[in-house]
C-alpha positions as CSV (number, residue, x, y, z in Angstrom):
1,X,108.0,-204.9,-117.3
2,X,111.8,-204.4,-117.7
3,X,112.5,-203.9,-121.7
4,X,115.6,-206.5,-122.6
5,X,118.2,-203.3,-123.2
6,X,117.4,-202.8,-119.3
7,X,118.2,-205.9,-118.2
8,X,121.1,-206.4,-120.2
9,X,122.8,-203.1,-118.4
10,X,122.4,-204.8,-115.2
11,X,124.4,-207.8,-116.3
12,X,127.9,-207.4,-114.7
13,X,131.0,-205.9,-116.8
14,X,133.2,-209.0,-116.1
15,X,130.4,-211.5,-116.9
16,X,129.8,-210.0,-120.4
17,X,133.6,-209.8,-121.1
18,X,133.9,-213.4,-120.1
19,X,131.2,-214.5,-122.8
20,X,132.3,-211.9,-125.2
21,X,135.4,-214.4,-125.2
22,X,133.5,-217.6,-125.8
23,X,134.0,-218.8,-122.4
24,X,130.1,-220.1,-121.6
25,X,128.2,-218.0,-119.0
26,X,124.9,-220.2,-118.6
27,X,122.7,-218.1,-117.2
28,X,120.3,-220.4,-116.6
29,X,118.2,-223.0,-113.5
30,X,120.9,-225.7,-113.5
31,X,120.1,-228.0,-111.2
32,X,116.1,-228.0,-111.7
33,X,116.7,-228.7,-115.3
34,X,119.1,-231.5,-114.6
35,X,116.6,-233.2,-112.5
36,X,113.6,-232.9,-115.0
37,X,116.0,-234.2,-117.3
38,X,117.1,-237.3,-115.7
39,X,113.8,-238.2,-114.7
40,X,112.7,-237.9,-118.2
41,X,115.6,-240.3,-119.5
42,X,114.9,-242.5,-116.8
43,X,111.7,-243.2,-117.9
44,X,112.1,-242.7,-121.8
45,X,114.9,-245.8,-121.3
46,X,118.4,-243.8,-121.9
47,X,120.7,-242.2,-119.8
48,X,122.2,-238.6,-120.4
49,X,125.6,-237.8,-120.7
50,X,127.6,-237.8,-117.4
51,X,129.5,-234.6,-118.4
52,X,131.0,-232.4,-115.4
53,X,129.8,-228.6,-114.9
54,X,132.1,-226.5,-113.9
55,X,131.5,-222.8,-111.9
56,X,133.6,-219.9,-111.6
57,X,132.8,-216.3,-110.0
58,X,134.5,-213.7,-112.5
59,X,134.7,-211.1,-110.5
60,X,136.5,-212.8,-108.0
61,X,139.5,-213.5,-110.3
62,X,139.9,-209.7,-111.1
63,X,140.1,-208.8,-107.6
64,X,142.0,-211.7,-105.8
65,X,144.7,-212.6,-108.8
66,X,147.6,-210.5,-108.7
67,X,147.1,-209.9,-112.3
68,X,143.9,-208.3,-111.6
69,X,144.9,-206.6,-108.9
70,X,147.6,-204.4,-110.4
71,X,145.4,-203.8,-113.2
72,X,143.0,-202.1,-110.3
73,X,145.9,-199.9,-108.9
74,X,146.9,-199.2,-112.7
75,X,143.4,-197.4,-113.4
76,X,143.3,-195.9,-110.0
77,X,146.6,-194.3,-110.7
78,X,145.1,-192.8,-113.8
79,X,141.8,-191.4,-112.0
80,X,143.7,-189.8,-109.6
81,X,145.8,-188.4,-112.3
82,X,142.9,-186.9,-114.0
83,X,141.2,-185.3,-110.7
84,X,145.2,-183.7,-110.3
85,X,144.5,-182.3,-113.8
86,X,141.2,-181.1,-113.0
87,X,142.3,-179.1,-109.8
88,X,145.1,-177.4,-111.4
89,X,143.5,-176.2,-114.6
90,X,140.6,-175.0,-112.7
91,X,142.7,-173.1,-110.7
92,X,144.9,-171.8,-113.7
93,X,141.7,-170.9,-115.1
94,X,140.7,-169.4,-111.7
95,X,143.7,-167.0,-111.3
96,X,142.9,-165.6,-114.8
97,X,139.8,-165.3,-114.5
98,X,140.6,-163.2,-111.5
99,X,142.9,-161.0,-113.3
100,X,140.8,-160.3,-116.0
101,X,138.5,-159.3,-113.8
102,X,140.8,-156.8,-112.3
103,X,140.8,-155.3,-116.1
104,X,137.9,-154.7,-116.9
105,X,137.7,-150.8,-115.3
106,X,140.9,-149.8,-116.5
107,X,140.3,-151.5,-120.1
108,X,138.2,-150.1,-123.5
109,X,134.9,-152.1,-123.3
110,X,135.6,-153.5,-126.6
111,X,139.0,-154.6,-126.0
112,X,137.9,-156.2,-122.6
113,X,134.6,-158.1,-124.3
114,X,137.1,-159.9,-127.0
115,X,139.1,-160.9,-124.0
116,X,136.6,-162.4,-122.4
117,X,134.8,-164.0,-125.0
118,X,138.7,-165.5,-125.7
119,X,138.4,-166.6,-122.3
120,X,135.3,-168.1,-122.1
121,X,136.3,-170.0,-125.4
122,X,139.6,-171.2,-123.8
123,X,137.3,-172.5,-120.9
124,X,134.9,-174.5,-122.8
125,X,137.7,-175.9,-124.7
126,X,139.6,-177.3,-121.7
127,X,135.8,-178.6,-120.3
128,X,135.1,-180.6,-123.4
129,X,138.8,-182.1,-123.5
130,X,138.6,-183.0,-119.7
131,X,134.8,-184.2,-120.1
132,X,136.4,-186.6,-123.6
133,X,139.4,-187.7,-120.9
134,X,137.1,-188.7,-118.2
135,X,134.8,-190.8,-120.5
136,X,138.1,-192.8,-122.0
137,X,138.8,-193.5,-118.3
138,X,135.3,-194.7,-116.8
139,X,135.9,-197.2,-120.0
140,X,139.2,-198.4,-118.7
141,X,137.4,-200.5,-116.2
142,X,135.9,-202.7,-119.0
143,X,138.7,-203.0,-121.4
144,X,141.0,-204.1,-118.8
145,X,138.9,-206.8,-117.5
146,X,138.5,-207.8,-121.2
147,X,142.4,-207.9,-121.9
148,X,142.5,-209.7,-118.2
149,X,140.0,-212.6,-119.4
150,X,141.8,-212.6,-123.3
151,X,145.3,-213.5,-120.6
152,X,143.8,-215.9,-118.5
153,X,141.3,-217.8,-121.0
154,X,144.2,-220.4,-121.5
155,X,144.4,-221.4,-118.0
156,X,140.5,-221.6,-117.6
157,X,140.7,-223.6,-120.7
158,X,143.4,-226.1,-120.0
159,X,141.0,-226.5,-116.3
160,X,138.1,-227.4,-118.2
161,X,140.1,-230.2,-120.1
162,X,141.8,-231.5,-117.0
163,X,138.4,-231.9,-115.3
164,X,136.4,-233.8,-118.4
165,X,134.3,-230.6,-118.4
166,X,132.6,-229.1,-121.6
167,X,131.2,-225.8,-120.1
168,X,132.5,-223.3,-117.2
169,X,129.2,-221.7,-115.5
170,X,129.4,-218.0,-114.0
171,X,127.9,-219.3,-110.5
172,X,126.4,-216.7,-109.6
173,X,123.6,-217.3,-113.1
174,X,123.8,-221.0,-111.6
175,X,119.9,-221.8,-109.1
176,X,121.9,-224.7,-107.2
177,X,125.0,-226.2,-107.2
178,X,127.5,-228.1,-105.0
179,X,131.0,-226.2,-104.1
180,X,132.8,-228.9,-105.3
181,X,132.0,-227.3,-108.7
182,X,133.5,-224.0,-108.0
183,X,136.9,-224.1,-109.5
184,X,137.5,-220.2,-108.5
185,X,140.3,-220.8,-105.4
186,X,142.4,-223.2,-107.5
187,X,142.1,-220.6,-110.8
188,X,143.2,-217.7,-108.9
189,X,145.9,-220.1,-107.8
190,X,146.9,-221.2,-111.5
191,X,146.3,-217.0,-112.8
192,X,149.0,-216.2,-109.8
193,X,151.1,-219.1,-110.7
194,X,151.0,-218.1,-114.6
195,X,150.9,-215.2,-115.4
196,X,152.3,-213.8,-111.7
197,X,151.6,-209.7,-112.0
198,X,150.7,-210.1,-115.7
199,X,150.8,-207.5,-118.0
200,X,150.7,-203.0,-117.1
201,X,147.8,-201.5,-118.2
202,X,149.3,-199.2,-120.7
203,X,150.6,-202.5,-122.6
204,X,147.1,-204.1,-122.1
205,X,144.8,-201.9,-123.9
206,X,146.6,-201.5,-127.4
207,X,146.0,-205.7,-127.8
208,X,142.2,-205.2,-126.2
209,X,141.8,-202.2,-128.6
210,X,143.5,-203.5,-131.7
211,X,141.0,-206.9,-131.1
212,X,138.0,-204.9,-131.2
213,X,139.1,-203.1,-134.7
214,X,139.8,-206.1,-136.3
215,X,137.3,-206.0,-139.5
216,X,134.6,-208.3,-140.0
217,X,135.0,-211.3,-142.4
């Protein structure tokens, strides 16, 4: 049996950002539970509410809006930038390495075991501040498809309204439903129309950051 904590790492970044935000992401049998239902109010005597459903694929809207895509290229700029980093402090750290090697028969064997222990210190150090860099970056990922869905919320909002709807599935938790529900196309659309390239990355996070400090009330 797969414990609960499990299963929740499996549920997709976008899709948890996109209920974080209080946008519903039903993940639930739709259509067989809209047919038990009716059939039930059929023969209890009253009708159910005719209120649309909408669908959406999140991940879709990160990767096709222009917004989402220069967010993409933004973090892929910044994990290159850290594997440049890498390569040339290793090979700093190389090169001395190499020359203190080259001291060691000519130096006092006291002398040279306080340089290298100075050395190995320097190393461990640079390891630990690389290691802390490349965590903040694997997160990147996350918090800018949070500040993405925080952007477009509005125009997935003023959707719902438009289309008498009172809840916007993530269809890929939806069992069945017909494409005329999937509003994704004509979102990416509206997301392109506007908000066009949307905000950098670097002016993103701050707001996403800042939101997630707020104290509780």
């Amino acid at each position: 049996m797969t414990s609960p904590s499990r299963q929740n790492s499996k549920e997709p970044r976008l899709a948890r950002a996109f209920r974080a935000l209080g946008l519903t992401l039903c993940v639930a049998f739709t259509a067989p539970i809209s047919f038990v239902g009716q059939a039930s109010a059929q023969s209890s005597g009253f009708s159910l509410p005719d209120i649309p459903v909408l669908t959406i694929e999140p991940d879709l809207l990160f990767a096709n809006t222009r917004f989402g895509q220069r967010l993409s290229k933004d973090i892929e700029a910044r994990v290159a930038q850290h594997a440049g980093e890498n390569r040339r402090i290793e090979k700093e750290l190389a090169d001395e390495e190499s020359e203190l090697t080259g001291l060691r028969e000519t130096m006092d064997a006291v002398e040279f075991r306080a340089l290298a222990d100075e050395f190995d210190q320097r190393v461990m150090m640079a390891r630990n501040e690389q290691d802390v860099k490349a965590r903040a970056i694997a997160s990147l990922s996350e918090q800018a498809q949070r500040g993405f869905l925080q952007a477009i919320a509005p125009i997935l909002e003023e959707m719902m309204i438009e289309n008498g709807a009172s809840v916007i599935l993530d269809r890929r938790a939806v069992f069945l439903s017909a494409d005329v529900s999937d509003i994704t196309t004509e979102a990416i659309i509206r997301i392109d129309q506007g908000l066009e390239d949307g905000d950098a990355l670097s002016e993103l996070l701050p707001q996403v950051e800042g939101d997630a400090e707020e104290p509780q009330q």
